[in-house]
Each structure stands twice: as structure tokens, then as C-alpha cells.
C-alpha positions in Angstrom: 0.0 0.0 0.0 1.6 3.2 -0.8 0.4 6.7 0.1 0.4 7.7 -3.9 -2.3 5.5 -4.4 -5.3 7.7 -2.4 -7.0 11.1 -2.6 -7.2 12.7 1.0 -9.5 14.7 2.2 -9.2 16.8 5.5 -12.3 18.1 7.8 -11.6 20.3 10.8 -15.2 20.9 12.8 -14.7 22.8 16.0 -16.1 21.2 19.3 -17.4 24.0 21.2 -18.4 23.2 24.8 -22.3 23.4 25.1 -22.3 27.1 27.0 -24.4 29.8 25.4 -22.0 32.3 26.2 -19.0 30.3 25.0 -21.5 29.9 21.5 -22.1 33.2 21.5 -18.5 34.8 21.5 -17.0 32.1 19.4 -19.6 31.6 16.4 -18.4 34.7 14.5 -14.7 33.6 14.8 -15.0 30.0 14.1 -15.5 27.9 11.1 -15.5 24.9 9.3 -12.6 23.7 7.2 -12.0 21.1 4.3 -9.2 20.3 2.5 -8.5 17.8 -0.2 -4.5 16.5 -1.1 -3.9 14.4 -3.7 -0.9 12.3 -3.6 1.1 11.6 -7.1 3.1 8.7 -7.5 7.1 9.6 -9.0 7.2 10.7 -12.7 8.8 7.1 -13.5 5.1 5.2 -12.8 3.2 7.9 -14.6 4.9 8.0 -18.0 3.2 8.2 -20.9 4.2 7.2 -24.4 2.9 10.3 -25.9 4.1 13.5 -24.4 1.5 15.9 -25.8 -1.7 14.2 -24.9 -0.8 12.9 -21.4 -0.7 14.5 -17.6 0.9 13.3 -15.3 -0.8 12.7 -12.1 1.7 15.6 -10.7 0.3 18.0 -12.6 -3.2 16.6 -11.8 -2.7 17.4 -7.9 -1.0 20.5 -8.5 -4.0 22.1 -10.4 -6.3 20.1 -7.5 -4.5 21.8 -5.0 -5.1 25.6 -6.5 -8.4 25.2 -6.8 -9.4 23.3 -3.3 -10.2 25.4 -0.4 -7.1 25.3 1.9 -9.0 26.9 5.2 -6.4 29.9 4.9 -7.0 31.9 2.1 -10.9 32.7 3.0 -9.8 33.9 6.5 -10.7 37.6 7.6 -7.8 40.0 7.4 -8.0 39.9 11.2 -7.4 37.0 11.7 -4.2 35.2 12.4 -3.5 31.6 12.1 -0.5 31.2 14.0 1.2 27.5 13.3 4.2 25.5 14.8 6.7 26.9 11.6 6.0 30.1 11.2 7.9 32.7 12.6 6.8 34.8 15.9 8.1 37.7 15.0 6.3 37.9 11.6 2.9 36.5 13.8 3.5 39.7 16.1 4.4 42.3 13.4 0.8 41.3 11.6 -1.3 41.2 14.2 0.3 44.7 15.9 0.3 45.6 12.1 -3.1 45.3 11.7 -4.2 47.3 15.2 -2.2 50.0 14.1 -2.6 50.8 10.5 -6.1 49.2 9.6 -9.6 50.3 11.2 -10.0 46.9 13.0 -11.3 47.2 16.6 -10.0 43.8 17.0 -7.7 40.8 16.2 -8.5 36.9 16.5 -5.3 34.4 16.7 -6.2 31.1 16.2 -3.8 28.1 17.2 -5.0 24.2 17.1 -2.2 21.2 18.3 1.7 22.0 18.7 1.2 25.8 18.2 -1.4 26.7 21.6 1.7 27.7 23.7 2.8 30.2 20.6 -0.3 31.6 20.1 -0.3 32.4 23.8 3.0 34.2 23.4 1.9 36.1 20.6 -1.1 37.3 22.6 1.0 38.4 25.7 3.8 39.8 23.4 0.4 41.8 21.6 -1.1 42.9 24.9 2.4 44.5 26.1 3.1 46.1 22.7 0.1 47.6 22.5 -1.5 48.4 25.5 -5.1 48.9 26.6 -6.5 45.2 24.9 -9.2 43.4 26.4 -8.5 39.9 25.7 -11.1 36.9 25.2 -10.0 33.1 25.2 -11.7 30.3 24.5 -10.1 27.0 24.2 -11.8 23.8 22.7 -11.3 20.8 20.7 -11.4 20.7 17.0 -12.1 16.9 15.4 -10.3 16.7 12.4 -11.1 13.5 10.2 -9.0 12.3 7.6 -10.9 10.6 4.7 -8.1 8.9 2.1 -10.2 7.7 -0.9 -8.6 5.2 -2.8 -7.2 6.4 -6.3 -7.1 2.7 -7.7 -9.0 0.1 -7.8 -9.3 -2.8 -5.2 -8.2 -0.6 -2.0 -10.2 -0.1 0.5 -11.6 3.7 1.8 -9.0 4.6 5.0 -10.3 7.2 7.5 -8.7 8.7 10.6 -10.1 10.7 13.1 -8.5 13.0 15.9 -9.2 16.1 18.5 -7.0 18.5 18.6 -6.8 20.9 21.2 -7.5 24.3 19.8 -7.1 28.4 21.0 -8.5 31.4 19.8 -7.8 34.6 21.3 -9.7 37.7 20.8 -7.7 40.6 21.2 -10.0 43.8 21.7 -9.5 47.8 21.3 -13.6 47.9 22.4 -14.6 46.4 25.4 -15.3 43.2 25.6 -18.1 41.1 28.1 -16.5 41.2 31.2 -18.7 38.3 32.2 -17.8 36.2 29.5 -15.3 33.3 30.6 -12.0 33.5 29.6 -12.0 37.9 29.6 -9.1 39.3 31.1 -9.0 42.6 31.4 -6.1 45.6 29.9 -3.0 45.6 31.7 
């Protein structure tokens, strides 16, 4: 069995805990996300004979991948997806970036698995930088399921499922529900 045999696709749904108030400060922030990866086997197995008339099932995942939904490109400008490579620095610039020099009253960073403690550094880092931010967490689980469809015949359909513990951070120039859980107050 070999990984360049299936088509996989990706589902992150968020699991909110059942509290109206958690509901109601997290359902403009958080979203559904699918992805779909397609996995091409070496140029040696997909050869053709004629050149002209034949793609290559590398060229058939890179035009899959351009036109699949990705789950980053449709965010808000706002937001910030902060993830276990990136660079702090460049996380802090943007979201301080965006306070500054846009008209947004607010900012959402949004960290699931490995990258929760970094997107509570950014936050910090944020709140000292700029000061007077009311701050909102949440934190929750977000069940990602893996769906691998079989790109051959005669394999069976593989699916794996996982929660993943997930932040989001809203970062506020406006005040925010003081009642709300998670609100801290500016420093």
C-alpha cells in the first residue's frame, strides 16, 4: 500500500463546549474547514508514451490543489493563524500591524495542536506592545477526520479521526463582556 495510491481529504469541525456564552463569543470567529490533497506517485510510474496528450498525475494534484479550499485563504484580514513553523516575529508584526494601521477594533489568533503555547506568546507579546487590549480566550477541541479515498481500484476507503486541542484569542480595542469566561481585562 503506498500513500500515492489515495486522494485525501481533511475536515476540521470545532467542538465548542455546550455554553451559550461560549456559543455566542466564538460563532463569528469559528469555522469549518475542508481540505483535499492528492498524492502523485514519481514521474517514473506515470509516464506516458505520448508527451503531448498525457498528464501526469503531478500536474493533476497541482492544479487540484489551486483550486481546493485550503482553510487559509478565505480567513478575515484579522485573523491570524499562528502555526508550529511560522515565525513569531512575523505573527507579532501582523497582528500589531493590523491594530495599528487598519480600522480593525479587533484581532483573532487562532492556534490548534503544537502551536497553543505560541499563540499564547503572541497574545502576551500583543497585549504588552500595545496596550489597553481586552483579551477573550476560549479554548476547545477541533475533530479533524482524515478521509483517504482510494485512487485505484481494489483498495479499501481509510479514514482517521483526531481532537486536537485548539485556541483562539480575541484581542480587543472595544470592550469586551466582562462576564464572559476567559475575559481578562487591559493591563
Amino acid at each position: 500500500m503506498s500513500v500515492a495510491n489515495y486522494k485525501r481529504t481533511v475536515q476540521a469541525q470545532p467542538l465548542v463546549p455546550n455554553s451559550a456564552s461560549n456559543a455566542a463569543v466564538l460563532a463569528p470567529h469559528v469555522r469549518s474547514v475542508a481540505r483535499t490533497q492528492v498524492f502523485a506517485p514519481s514521474s517514473s510510474a506515470s509516464s506516458s508514451t505520448d508527451p503531448a496528450t498525457s498528464t501526469t498525475a503531478a500536474s493533476e494534484a497541482a492544479a487540484s490543489a489551486s483550486t481546493t479550499s485550503s482553510g487559509v485563504a478565505d480567513l478575515p484580514v484579522n485573523h491570524v493563524r499562528i502555526t508550529p513553523h511560522g515565525s513569531m516575529k512575523g505573527f507579532i508584526s501582523y497582528a500589531l500591524r493590523q491594530l495599528e494601521e487598519t480600522e480593525a477594533t479587533e484581532i483573532v489568533l487562532h492556534a490548534i495542536g503544537a502551536a497553543v503555547n505560541r499563540g499564547i506568546s503572541v497574545a502576551e507579546i500583543v497585549k504588552r506592545k500595545y496596550p489597553g487590549l481586552h483579551q477573550n480566550t476560549q479554548i476547545f477541541y477541533t475533530k479533524t477526520v482524515e478521509v483517504w479515498e482510494p485512487t485505484v481500484p481494489g483498495l479499501d476507503k481509510l479514514k482517521a479521526s483526531r481532537n486536537q486541542p485548539t485556541i483562539q484569542i480575541v484581542l480587543s480595542k472595544a470592550p469586551l463582556d466582562p462576564s464572559a469566561p476567559g475575559y481578562q481585562a487591559p493591563l
